[in-house]
N, CA, C and O atoms as CSV, one atom per row, in Angstrom:
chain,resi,resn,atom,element,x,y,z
A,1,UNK,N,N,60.080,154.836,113.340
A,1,UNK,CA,C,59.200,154.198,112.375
A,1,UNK,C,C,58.474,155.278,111.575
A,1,UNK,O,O,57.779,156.179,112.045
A,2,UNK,N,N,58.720,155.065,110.411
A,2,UNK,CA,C,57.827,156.227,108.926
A,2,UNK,C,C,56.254,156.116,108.925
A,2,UNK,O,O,55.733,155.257,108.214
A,3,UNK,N,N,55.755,156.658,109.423
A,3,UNK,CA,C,54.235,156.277,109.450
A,3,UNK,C,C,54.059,156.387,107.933
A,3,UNK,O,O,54.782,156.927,107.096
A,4,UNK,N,N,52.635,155.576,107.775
A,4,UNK,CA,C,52.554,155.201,106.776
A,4,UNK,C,C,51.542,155.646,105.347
A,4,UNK,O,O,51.226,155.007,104.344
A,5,UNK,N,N,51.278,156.842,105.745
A,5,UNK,CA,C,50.244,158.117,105.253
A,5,UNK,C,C,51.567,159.338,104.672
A,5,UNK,O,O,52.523,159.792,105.302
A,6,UNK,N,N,51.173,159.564,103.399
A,6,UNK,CA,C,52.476,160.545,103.282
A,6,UNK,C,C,51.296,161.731,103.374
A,6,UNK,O,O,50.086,161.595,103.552
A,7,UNK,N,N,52.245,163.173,103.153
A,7,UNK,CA,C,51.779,164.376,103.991
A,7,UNK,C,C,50.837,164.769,102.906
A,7,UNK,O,O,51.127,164.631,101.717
A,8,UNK,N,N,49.767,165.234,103.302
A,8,UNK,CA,C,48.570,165.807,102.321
A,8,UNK,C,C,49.274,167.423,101.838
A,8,UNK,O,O,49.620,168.397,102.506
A,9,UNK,N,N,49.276,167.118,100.297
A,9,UNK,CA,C,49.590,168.245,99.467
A,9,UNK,C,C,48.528,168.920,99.213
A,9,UNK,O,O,47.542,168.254,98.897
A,10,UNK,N,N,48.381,170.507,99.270
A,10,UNK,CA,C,47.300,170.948,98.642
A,10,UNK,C,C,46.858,170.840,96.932
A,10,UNK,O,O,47.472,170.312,96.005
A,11,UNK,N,N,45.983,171.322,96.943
A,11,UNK,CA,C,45.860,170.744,94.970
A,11,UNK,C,C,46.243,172.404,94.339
A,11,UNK,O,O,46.115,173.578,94.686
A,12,UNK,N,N,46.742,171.660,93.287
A,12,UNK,CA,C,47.716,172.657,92.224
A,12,UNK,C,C,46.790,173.521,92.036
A,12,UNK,O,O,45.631,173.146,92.214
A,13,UNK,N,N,47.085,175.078,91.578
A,13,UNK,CA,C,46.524,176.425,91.978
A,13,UNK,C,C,46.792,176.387,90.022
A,13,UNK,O,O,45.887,176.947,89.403
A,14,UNK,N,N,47.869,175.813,89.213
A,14,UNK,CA,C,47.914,175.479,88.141
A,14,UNK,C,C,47.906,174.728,87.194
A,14,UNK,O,O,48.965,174.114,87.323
A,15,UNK,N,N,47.385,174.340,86.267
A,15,UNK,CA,C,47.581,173.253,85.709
A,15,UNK,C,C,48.163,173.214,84.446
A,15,UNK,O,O,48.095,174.312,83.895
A,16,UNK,N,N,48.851,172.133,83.618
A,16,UNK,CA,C,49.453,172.628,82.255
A,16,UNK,C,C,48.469,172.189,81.543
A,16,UNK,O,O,47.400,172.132,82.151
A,17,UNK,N,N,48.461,171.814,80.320
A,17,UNK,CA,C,47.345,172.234,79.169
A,17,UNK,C,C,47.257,169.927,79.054
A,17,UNK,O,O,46.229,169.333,78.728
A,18,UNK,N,N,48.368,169.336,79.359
A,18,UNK,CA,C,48.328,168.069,79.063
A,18,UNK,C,C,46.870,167.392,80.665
A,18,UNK,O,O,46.051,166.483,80.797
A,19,UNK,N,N,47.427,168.679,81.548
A,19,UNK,CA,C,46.754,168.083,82.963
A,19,UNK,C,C,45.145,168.720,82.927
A,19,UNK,O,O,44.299,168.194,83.650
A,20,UNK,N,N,44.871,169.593,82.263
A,20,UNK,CA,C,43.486,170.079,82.242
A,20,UNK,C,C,43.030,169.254,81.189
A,20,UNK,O,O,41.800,169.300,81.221
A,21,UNK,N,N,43.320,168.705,80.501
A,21,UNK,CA,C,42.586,167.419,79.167
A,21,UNK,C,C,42.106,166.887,80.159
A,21,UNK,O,O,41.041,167.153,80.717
A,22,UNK,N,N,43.543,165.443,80.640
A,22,UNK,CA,C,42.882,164.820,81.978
A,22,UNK,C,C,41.285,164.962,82.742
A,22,UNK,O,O,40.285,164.245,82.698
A,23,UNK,N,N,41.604,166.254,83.447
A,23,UNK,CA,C,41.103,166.666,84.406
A,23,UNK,C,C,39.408,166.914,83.923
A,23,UNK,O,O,38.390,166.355,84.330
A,24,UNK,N,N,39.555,167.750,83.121
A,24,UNK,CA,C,38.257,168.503,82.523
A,24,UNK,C,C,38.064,168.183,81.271
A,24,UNK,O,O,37.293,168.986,80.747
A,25,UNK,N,N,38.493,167.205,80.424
A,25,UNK,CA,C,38.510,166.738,79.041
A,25,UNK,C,C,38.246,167.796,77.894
A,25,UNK,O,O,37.248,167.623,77.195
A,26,UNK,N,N,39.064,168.870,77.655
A,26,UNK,CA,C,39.560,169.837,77.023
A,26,UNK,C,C,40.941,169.145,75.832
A,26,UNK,O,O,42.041,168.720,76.186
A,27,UNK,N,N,40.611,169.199,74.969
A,27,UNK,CA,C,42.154,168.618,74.244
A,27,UNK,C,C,42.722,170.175,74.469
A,27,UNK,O,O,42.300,171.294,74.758
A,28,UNK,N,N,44.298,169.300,74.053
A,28,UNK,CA,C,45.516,170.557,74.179
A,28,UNK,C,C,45.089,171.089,73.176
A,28,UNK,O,O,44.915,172.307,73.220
A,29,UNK,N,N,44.791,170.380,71.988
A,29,UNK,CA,C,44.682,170.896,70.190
A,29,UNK,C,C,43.699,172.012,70.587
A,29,UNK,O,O,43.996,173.195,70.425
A,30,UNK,N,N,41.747,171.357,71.453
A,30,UNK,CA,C,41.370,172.752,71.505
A,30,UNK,C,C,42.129,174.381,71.648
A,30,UNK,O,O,42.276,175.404,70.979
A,31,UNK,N,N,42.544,173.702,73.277
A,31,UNK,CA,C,42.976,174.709,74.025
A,31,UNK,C,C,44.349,175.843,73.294
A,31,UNK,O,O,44.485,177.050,73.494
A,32,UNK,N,N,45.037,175.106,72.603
A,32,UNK,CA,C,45.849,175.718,71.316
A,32,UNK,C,C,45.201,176.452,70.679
A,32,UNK,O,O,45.605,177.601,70.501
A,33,UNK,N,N,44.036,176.031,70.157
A,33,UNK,CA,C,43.482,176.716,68.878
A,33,UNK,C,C,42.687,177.617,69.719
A,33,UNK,O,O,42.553,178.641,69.048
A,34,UNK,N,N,42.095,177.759,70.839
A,34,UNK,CA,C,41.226,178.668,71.255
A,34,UNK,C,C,42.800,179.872,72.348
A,34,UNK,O,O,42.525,181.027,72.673
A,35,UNK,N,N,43.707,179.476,72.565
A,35,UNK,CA,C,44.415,180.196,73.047
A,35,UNK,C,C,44.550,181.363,71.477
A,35,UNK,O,O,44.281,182.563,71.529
A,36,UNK,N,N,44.948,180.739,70.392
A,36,UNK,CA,C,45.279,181.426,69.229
A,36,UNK,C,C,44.225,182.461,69.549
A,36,UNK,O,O,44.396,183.526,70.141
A,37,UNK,N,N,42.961,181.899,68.992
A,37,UNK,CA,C,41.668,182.405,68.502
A,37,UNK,C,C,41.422,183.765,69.725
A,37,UNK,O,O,40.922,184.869,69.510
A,38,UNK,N,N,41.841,183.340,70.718
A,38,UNK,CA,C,41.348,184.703,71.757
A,38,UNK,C,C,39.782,183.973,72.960
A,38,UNK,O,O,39.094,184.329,73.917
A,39,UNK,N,N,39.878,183.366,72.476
A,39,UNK,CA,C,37.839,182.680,73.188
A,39,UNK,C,C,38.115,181.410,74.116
A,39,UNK,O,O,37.101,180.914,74.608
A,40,UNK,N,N,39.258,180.848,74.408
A,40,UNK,CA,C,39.455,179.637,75.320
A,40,UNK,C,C,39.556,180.649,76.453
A,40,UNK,O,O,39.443,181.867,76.316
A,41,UNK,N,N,39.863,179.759,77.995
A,41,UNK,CA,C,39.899,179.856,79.113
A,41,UNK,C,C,41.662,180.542,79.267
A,41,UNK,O,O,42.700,180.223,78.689
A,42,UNK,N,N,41.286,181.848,80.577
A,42,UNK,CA,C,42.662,182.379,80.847
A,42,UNK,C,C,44.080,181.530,80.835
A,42,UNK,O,O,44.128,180.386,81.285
A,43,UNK,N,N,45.141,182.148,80.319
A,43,UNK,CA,C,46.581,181.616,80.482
A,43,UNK,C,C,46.994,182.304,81.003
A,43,UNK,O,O,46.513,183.424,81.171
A,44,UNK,N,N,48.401,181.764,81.617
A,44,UNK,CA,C,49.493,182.287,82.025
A,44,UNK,C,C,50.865,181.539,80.783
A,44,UNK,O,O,50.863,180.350,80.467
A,45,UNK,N,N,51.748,182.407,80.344
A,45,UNK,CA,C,53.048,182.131,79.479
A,45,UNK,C,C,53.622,182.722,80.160
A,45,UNK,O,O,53.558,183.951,80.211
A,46,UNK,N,N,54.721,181.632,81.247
A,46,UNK,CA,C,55.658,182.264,81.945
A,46,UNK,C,C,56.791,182.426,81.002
A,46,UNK,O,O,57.416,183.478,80.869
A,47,UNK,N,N,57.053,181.179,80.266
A,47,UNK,CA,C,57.976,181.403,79.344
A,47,UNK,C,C,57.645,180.798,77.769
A,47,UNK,O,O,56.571,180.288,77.453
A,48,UNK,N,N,58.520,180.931,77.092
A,48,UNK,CA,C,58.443,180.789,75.553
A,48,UNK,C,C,57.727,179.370,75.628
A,48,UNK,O,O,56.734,179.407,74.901
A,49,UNK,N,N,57.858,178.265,76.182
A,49,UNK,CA,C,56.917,177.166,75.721
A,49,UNK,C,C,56.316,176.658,76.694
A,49,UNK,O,O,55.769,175.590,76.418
A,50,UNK,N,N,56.164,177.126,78.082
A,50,UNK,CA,C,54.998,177.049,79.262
A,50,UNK,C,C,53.978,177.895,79.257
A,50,UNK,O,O,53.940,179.125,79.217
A,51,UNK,N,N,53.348,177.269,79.291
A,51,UNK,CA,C,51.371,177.437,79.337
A,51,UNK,C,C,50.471,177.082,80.658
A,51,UNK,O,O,50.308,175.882,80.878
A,52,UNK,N,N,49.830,178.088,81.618
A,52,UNK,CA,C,49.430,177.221,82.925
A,52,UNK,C,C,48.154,177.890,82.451
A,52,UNK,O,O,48.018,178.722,81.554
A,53,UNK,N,N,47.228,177.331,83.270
A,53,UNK,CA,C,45.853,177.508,83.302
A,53,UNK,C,C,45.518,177.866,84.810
A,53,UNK,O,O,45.576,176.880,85.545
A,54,UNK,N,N,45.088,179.384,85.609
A,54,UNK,CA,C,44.764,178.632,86.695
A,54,UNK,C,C,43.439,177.747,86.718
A,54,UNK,O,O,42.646,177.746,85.777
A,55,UNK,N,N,43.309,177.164,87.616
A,55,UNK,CA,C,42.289,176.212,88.555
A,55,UNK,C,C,41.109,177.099,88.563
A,55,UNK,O,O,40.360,177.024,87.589
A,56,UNK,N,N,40.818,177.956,89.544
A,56,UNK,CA,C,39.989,178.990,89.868
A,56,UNK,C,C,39.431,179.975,88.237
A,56,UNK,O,O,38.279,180.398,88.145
A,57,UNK,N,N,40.169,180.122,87.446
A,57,UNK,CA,C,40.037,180.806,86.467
A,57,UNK,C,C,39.416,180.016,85.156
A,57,UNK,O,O,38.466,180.418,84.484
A,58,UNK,N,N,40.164,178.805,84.944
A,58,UNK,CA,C,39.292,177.870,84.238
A,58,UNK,C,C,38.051,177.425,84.605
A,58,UNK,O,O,37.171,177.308,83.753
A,59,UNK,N,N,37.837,177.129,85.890
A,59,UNK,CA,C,36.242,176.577,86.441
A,59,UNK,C,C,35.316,178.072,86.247
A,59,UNK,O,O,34.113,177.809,86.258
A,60,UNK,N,N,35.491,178.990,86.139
A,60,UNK,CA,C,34.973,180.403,86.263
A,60,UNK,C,C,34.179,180.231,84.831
A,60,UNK,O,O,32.983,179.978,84.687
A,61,UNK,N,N,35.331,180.472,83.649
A,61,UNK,CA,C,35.063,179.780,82.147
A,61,UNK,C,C,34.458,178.765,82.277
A,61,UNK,O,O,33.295,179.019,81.961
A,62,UNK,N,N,34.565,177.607,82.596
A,62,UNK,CA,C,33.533,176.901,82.773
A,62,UNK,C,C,32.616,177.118,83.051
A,62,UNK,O,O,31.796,176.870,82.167
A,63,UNK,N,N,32.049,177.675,84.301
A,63,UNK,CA,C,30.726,177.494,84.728
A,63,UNK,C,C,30.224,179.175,83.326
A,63,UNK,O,O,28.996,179.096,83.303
A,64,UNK,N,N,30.407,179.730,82.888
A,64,UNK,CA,C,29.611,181.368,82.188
A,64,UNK,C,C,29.463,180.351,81.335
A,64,UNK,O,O,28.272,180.502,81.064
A,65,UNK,N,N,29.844,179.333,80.656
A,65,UNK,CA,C,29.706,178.477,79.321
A,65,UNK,C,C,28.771,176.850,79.826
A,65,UNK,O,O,28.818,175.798,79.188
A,66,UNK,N,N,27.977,177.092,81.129
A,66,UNK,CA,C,26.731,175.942,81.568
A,66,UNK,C,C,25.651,176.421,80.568
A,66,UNK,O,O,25.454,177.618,80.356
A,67,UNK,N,N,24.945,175.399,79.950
A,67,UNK,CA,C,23.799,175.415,79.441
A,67,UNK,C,C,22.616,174.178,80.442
A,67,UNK,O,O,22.839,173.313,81.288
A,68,UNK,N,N,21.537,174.630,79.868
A,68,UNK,CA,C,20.652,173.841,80.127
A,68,UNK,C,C,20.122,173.017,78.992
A,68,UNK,O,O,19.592,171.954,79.314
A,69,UNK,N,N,20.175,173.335,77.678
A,69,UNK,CA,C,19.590,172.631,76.208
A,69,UNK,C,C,20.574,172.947,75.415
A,69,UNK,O,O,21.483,173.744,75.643
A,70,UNK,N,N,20.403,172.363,74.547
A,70,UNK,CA,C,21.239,172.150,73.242
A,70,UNK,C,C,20.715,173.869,72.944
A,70,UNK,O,O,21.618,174.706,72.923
A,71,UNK,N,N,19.531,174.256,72.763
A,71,UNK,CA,C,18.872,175.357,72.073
A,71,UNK,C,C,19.438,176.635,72.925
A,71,UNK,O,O,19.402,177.634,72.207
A,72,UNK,N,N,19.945,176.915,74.221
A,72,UNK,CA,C,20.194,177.876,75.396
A,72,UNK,C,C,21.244,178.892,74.581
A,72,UNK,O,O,22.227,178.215,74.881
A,73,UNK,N,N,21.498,179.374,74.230
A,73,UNK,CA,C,22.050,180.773,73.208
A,73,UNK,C,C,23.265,181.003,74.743
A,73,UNK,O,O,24.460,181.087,74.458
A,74,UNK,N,N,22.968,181.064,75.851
A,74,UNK,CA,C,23.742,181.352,76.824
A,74,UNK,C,C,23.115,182.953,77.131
A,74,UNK,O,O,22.075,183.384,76.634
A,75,UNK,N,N,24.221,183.874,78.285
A,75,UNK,CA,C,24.199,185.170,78.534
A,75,UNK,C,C,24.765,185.991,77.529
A,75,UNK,O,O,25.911,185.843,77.105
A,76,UNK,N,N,23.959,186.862,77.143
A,76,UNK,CA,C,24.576,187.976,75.780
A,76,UNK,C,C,25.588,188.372,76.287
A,76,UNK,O,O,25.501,188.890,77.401
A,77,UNK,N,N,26.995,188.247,75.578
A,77,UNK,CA,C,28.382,188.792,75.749
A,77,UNK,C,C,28.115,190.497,75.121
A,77,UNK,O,O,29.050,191.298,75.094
């Protein structure tokens, strides 16, 4: 008998640019235009039209870009 719980996967170490929208509500269009620009969150291009994001590396970008007010300038780059 198949028990009835399938096996716990760990969570993806990558994500593609359609699964971080989802996830973290980032459009691809941003993430395109800030991949261009140089100022979005780390990539990986394994190949000519794959794009991963890690997990760990995007939340990183995330959290240096927390504010507290609209007015918060952030940490001087």
């Amino acid at each position: 008998m198949a028990t009835p719980f399938a096996p716990q996967l760990p969570p993806p170490r990558f994500l593609r640019p359609h699964q971080v929208e989802a996830l973290y509500g980032l459009s691809r269009k941003y993430l395109a235009h800030a991949r261009a620009r140089g100022d979005g969150p780390p990539f990986c291009k394994p190949s000519a039209k794959l794009v991963l994001y890690s997990v760990e590396e995007l939340e990183a970008w995330l959290a240096q870009r927390r504010r507290v007010s609209t007015c918060d300038p952030g940490p001087a780059e």
